[in-house]
LOLO-775054 format. One record per residue (C-alpha): residue number from 0; residue in one letter; x, y, z. Coordinates in steps of 0.05 Angstrom, whole numbers. Each point is the difference from the previous one (the first is absolute). Layout:
% residues N
(node NUM; a; (X; Y; Z))
...
% end
This chain:
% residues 412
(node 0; x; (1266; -112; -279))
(node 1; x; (-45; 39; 40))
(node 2; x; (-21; 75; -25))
(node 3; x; (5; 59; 44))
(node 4; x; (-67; 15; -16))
(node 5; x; (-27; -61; 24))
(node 6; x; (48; -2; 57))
(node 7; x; (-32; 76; 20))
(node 8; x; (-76; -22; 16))
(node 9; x; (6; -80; 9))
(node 10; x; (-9; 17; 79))
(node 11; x; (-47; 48; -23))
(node 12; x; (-35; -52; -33))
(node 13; x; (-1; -52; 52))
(node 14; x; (-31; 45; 47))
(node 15; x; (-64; 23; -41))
(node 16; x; (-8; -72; -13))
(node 17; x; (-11; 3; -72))
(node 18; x; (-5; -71; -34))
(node 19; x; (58; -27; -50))
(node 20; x; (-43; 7; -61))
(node 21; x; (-19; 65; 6))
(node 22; x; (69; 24; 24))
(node 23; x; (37; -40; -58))
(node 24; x; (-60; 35; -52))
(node 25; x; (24; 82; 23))
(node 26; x; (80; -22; 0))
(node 27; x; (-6; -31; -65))
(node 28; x; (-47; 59; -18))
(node 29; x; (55; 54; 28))
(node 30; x; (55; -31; -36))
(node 31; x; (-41; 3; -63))
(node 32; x; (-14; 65; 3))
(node 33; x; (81; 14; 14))
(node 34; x; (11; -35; -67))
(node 35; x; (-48; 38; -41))
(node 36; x; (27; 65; 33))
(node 37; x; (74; -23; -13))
(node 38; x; (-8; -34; -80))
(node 39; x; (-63; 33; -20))
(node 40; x; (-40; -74; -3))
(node 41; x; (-5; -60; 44))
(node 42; x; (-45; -54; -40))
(node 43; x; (64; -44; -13))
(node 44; x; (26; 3; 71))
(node 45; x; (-16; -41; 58))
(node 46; x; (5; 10; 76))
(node 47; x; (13; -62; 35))
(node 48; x; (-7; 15; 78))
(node 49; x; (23; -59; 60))
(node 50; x; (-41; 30; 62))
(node 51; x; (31; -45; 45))
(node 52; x; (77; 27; -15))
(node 53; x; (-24; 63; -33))
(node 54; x; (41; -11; -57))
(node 55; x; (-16; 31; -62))
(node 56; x; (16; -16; -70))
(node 57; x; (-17; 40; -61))
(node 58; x; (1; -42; -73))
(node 59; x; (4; 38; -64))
(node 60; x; (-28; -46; -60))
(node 61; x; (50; 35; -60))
(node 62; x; (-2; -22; -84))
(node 63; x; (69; -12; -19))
(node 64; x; (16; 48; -54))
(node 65; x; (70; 7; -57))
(node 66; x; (49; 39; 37))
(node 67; x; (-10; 74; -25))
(node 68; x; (-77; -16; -6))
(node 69; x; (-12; 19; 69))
(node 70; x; (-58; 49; 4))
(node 71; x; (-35; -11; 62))
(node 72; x; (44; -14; 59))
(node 73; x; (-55; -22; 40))
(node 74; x; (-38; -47; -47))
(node 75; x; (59; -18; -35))
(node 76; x; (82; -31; 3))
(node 77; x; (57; -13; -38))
(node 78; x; (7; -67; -24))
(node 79; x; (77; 4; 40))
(node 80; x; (-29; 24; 59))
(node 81; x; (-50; -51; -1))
(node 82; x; (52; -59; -14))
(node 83; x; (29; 30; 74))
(node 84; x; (-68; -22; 26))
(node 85; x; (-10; -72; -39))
(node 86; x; (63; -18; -52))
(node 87; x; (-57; -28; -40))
(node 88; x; (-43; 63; -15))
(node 89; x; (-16; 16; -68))
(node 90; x; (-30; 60; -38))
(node 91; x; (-78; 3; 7))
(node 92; x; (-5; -38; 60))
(node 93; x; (-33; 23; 64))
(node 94; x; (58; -4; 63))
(node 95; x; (-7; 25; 77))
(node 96; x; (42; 51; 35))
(node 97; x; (6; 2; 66))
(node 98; x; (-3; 70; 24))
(node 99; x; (46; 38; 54))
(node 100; x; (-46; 38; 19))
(node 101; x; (53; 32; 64))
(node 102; x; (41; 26; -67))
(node 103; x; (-55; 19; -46))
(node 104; x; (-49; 45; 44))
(node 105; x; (25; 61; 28))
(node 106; x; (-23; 18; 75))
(node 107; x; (-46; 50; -21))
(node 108; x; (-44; -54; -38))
(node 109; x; (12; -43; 66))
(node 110; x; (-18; 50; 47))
(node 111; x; (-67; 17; -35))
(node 112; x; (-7; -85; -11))
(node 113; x; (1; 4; 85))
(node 114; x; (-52; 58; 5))
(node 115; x; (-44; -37; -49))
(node 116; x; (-1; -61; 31))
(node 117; x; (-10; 25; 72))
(node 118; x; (-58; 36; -24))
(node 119; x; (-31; -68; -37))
(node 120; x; (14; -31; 70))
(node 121; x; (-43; 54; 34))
(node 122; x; (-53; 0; -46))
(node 123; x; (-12; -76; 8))
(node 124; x; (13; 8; 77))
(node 125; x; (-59; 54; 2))
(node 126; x; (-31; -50; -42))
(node 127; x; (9; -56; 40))
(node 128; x; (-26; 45; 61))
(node 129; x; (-62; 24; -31))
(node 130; x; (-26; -79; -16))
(node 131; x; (23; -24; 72))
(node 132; x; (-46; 53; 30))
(node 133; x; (-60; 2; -47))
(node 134; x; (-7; -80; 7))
(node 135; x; (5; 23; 80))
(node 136; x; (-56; 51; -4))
(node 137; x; (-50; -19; 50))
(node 138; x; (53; -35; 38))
(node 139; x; (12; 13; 78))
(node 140; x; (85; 16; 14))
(node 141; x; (44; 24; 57))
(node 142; x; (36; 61; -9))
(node 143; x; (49; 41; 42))
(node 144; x; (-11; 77; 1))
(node 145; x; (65; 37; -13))
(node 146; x; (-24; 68; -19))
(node 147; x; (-59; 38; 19))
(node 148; x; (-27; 73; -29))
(node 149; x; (-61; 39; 7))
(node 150; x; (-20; -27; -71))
(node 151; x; (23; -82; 8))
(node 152; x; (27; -55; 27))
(node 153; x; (61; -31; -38))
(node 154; x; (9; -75; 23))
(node 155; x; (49; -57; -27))
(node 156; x; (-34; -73; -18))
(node 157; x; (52; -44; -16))
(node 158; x; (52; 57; -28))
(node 159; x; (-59; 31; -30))
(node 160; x; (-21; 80; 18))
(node 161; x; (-77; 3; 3))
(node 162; x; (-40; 53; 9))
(node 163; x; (-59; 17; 56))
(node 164; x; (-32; 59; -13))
(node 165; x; (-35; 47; 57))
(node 166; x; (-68; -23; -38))
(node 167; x; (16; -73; 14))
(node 168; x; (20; 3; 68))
(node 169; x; (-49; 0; 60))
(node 170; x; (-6; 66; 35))
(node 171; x; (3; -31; 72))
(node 172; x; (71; -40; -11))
(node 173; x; (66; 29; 25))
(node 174; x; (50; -26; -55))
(node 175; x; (80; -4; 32))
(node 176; x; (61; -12; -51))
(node 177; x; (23; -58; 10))
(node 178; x; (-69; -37; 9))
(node 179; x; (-21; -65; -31))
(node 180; x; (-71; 8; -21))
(node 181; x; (-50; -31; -43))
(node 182; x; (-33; 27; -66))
(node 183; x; (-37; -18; -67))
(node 184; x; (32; 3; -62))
(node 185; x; (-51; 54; -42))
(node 186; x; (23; 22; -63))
(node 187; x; (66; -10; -36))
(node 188; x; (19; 59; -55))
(node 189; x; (53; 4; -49))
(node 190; x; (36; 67; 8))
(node 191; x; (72; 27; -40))
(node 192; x; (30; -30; 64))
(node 193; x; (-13; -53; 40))
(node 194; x; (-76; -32; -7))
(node 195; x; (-37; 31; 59))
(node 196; x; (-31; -42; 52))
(node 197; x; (-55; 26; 39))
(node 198; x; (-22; -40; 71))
(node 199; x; (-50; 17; 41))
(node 200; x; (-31; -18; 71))
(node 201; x; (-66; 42; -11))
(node 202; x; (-32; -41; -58))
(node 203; x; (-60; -40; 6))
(node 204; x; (42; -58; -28))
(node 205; x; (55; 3; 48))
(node 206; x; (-54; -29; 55))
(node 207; x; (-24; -52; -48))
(node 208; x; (68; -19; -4))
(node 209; x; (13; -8; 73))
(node 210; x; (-65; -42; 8))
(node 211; x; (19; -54; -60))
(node 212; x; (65; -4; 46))
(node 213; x; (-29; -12; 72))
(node 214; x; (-58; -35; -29))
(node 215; x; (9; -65; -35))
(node 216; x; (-69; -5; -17))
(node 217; x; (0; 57; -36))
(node 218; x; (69; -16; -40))
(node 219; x; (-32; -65; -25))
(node 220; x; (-71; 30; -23))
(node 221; x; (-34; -31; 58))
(node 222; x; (-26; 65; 25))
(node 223; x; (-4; 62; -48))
(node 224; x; (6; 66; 18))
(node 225; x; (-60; 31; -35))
(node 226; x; (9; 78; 18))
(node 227; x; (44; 44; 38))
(node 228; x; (2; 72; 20))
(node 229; x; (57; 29; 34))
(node 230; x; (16; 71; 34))
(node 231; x; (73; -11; 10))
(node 232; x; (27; 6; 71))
(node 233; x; (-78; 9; 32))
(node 234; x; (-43; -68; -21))
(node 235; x; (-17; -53; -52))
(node 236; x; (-61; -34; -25))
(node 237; x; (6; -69; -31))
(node 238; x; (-57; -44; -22))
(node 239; x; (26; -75; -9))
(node 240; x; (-36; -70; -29))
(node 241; x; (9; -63; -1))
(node 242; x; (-1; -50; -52))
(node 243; x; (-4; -57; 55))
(node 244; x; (-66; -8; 41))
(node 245; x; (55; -26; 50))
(node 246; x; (38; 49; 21))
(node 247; x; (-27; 76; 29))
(node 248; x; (33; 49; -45))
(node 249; x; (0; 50; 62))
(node 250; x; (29; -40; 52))
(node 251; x; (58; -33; -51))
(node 252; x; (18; 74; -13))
(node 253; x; (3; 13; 81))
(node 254; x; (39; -67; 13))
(node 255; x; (4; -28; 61))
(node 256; x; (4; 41; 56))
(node 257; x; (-5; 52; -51))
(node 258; x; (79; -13; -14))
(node 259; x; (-9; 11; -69))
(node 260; x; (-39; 70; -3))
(node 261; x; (53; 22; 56))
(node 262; x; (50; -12; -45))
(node 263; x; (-32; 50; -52))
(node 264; x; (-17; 50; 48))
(node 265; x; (73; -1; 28))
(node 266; x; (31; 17; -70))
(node 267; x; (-58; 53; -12))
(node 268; x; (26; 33; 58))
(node 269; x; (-66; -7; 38))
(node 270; x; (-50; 6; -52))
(node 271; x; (-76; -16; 16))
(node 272; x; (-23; -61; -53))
(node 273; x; (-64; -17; 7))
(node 274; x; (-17; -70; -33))
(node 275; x; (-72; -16; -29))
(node 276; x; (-32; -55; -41))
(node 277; x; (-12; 17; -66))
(node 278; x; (-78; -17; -27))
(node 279; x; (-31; 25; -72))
(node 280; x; (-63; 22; 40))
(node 281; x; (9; 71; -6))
(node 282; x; (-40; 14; 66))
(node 283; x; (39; -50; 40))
(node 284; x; (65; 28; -22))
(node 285; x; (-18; 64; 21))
(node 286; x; (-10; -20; 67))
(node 287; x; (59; -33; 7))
(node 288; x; (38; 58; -16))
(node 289; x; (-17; 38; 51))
(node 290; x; (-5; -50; 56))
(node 291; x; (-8; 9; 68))
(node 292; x; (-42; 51; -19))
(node 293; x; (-80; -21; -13))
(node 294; x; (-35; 24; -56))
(node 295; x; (-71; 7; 11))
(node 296; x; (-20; 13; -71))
(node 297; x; (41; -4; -68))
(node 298; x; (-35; 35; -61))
(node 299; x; (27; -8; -69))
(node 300; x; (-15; 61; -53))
(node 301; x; (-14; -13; -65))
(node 302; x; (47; 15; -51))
(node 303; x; (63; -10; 30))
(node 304; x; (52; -30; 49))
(node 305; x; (-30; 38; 66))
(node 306; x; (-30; -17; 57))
(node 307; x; (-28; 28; 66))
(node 308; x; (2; -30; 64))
(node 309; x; (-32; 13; 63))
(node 310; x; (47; 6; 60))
(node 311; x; (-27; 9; 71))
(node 312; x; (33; 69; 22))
(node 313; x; (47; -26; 50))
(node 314; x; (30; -41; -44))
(node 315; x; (9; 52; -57))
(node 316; x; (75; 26; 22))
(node 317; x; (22; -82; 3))
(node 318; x; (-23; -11; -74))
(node 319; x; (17; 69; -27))
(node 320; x; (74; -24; 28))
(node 321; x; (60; 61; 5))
(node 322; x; (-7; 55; -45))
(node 323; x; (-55; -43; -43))
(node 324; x; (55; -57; -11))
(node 325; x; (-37; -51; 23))
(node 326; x; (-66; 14; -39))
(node 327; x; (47; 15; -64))
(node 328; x; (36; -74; 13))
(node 329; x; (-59; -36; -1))
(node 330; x; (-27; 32; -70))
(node 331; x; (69; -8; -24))
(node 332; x; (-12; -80; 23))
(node 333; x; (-65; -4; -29))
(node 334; x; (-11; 43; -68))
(node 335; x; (-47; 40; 37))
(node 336; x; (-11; 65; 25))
(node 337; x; (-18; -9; 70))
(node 338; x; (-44; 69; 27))
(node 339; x; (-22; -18; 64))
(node 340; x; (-59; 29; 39))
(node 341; x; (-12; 15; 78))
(node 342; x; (-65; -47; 20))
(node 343; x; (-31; 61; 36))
(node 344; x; (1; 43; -68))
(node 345; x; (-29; -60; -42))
(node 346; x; (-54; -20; 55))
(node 347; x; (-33; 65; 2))
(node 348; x; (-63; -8; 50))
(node 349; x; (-66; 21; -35))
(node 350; x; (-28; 63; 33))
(node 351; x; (-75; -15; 1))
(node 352; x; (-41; 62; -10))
(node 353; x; (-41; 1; 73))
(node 354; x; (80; 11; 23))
(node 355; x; (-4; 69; -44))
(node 356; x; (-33; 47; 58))
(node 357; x; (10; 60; -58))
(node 358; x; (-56; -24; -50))
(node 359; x; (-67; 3; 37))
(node 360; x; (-45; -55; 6))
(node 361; x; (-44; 7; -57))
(node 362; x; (56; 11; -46))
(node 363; x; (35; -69; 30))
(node 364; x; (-68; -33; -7))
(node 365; x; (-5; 12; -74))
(node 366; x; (67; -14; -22))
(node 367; x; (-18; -72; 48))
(node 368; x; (-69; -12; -34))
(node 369; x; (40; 7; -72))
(node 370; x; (42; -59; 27))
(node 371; x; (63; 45; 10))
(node 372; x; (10; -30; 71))
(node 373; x; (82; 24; 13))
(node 374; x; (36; 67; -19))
(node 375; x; (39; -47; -55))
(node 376; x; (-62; -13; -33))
(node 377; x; (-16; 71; -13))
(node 378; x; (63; 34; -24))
(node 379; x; (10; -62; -47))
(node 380; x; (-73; 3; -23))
(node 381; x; (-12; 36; -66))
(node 382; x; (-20; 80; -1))
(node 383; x; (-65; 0; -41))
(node 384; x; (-22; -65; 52))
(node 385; x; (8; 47; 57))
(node 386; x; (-41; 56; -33))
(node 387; x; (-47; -52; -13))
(node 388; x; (-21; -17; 75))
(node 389; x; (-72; 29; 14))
(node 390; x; (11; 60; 51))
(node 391; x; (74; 12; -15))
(node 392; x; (23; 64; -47))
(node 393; x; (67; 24; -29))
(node 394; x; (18; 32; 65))
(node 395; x; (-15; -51; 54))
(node 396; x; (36; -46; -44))
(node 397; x; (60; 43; -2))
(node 398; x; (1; 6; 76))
(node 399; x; (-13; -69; 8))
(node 400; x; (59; -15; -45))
(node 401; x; (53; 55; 33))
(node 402; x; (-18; -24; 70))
(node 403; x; (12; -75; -15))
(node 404; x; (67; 19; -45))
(node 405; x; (24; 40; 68))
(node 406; x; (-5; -61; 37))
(node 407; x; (53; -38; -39))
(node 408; x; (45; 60; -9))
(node 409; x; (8; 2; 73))
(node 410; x; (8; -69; 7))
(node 411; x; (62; 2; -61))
% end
């Protein structure tokens, strides 16, 4: 005998593709709850459900009672109405009743039995969704856009809507409906609807992703990505190792015939990726960073994560990059902050003081004979060891000092 009930969502069912357990757990569970609803209790009834035929069969476990002793109709039964079950019932004894359940619930308890047990389907269902996609987060899949608004994208994954929001999506890509493209799984949120499954093509991860793919290497641990730093749409920094003396970490991310970084660079929709080694000597790395460009010097302050490095002047626009994106991507890559330095600003020439046809030649004499030989030497020597030169007062000392000071402000 197959219920209406079950014969309403059974192709409901067998498209969500929830497993027989859990299925046979909310019918028995609906049915139970239709019982207490109907006789007020349910602990002495069972639900026995056949999935496969969808038959349905609800047992009533009654204590056979006098006749006129009949108090409660759904614990208990008349010892004549039980003989019509089994001729050899007696008073006291336990006997089963099968229920017509067609007969004995009225629609309205069977309409609200349907509602409640499409609801316990969609619950699991947005269960069911929510762990399929958080055990995918991190995971690369192919989408086809069928809505687009100024806000998102709306794409379906396997009969799944996921979202692509304006912050995930790279400024420079033209996005079509009807367009298969490729994304990262980011987060996955439980809302009151559907869980809500944000992709994105911006994220750092999302070109990780795409080089554990092309790269085999890097799949099986041979070579590690160490760092990456990404402006979406523009370029890419990624500093790569390799756990093998073997193989070059560099040229297994290129491939051959540089197949395999064309391959990334096609699905980033032209994006620069520039490739390094990765080393723990913090000078080295720095250098690599910002290669082609030659660093004359490299100066690491005290105290923190920045350095300084000297860059002949016409190579300053190269490693500043666009807009100060390449200078930011190679801090990004390396943990530190990059300021770099025109060479013709840090190499100052000395001005020697014979050059300085202002001071007269007794005053450059004395400020020689003191071992002050260079303009430098004076405006970083000490006040009271001025003063203290024989020959020299307050007032040649402040001429001597605004005359030398003008030299460098025209020079700034």
């Amino acid at each position: 005998m197959k219920h209406e009930v079950a014969d309403a969502v059974s192709q409901l069912l067998r498209e969500k593709g929830i497993d027989r357990e859990t299925f046979q757990d909310i019918i028995e569970y609906v049915f139970m709850s239709m019982i207490k609803r109907k006789y007020g209790r349910s602990d002495n009834f069972n639900v026995i459900f056949n999935i496969d035929k969808g038959d349905i069969e609800i047992q009533c476990i009654k204590t056979v009672v006098e006749d006129g002793d009949l108090s409660d109709p759904a614990a208990e039964i008349s010892l004549s109405e039980a003989k019509a079950y089994d001729p050899y019932s007696e008073v006291g004894e336990d006997t089963v009743v099968m229920i017509d359940y067609n007969k004995e619930f009225g629609r309205r308890i069977i309409t609200a039995a349907k509602q409640h047990l499409i609801q316990r389907i969609r619950e699991i269902e947005k269960d069911n969704l929510f762990e399929e996609f958080s055990a995918r987060i991190g995971e690369i899949v192919i989408g086809d856009i069928h809505q687009i608004s100024p806000v998102d994208i709306r794409l379906n994954i396997d009969k799944t809507e996921v979202i692509m929001p304006r912050s995930e999506q790279v400024y420079n890509e033209r996005y079509r409906r009807g367009d298969s493209i490729k994304s990262i799984v980011l987060t996955v949120s439980k809302t009151s609807r559907d869980p809500e499954i944000i992709v994105s093509r911006r994220d750092v991860s999302f070109v990780k992703r795409l080089f554990e793919l092309e790269v085999p290497e890097i799949y099986d641990s041979i070579v590690e990505i160490k760092a990456i730093a990404r402006e979406a749409g523009d370029r890419t920094k990624i500093a790569v190792e390799s756990n093998d003396k073997r193989i070059d970490p560099v040229g297994a991310c290129v491939g051959m015939k540089g197949v395999r970084i064309q391959a990334i660079v096609k699905e980033l929709n032209r994006e620069k990726i520039d490739i390094i080694h990765w080393t723990r000597d913090r000078e080295l790395i720095v250098r690599r960073s910002l290669a082609p460009v030659i660093l004359l010097e490299l100066i690491f302050l005290e105290g923190g994560n920045k350095v300084l490095v000297v860059i002949q002047d016409d190579q300053m626009p190269l490693a500043i990059g666009r807009k100060g994106q390449n200078i930011r991507l190679a801090s990004k890559l390396t943990g530190y902050e990059i300021e770099p330095i025109k060479s013709s600003e840090y190499y100052q020439e000395e001005l020697d003081l014979d050059e300085v046809v202002e001071l007269t030649a007794r005053q450059r004499s004395l400020l020689k004979d003191s071992g002050l030989k260079t303009a430098e030497d004076v405006l970083n020597a000490d006040r009271e060891a001025l003063l203290a030169i024989q020959g020299v007062g307050p007032k040649t000392i402040e001429r001597v000092i605004e005359v030398l000071s003008g030299y460098f402000e025209e020079s700034e």
